[in-house]
N, C-alpha and C positions, 0 to 999 in steps of 0.2 A: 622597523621603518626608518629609510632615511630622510635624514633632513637635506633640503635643498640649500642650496649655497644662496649664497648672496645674489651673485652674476645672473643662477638661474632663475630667483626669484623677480630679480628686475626685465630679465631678458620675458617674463610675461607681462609687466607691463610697460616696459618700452618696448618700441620698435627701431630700426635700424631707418635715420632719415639724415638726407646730404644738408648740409648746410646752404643750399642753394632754395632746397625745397624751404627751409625754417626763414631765410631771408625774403624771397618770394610772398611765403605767408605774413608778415611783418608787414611787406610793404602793399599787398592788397588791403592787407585790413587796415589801416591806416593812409591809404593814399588819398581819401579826400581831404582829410585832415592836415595833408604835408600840403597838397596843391593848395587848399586856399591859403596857407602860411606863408608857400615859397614864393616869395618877390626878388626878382634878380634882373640885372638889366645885363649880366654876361655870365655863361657860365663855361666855368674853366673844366677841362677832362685832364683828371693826373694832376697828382700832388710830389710829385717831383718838384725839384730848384726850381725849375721852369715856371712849372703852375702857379709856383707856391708863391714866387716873386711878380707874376703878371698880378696874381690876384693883391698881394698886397699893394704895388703901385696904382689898380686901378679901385681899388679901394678907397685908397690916399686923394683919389681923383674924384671921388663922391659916388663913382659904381658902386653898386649893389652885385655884391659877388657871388657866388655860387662854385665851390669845386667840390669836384666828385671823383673819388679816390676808388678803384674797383678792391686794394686791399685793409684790413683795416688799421692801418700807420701811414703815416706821412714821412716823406722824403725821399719815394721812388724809390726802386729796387724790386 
């Protein structure tokens, strides 16, 4: 008899799933959780220089900030 590998024993109990699917599921099951949390009076898209420095000056300014980066690191690219 042989023994199964590793690979093949995990390959029955995982399945093959996109990181878009694992993030999706993250943020439904937690989204009312974030909604009643998230308080922001601007929200910046892109954490690039650009972002990165709106949000800090209007921070400085007493906004309530909010950026949202689609990868997960700062500083564009």
């Amino acid at each position: 008899m042989q023994e199964a590998t590793v690979a093949e024993q995990s390959s029955k109990i995982f399945t093959d799933v996109r990181e878009v699917e694992i993030t999706q599921a993250i943020a439904n099951e937690f989204h009312e959780v974030l909604i009643d949390r998230a308080e922001s009076d601007v929200i910046i898209i892109g954490a690039g220089p650009a972002g990165l420095t709106a949000s800090r000056e209007l921070s400085n300014l007493g906004f309530k900030v909010l950026v949202i980066e689609q990868n997960n690191y700062l500083g564009g690219g």
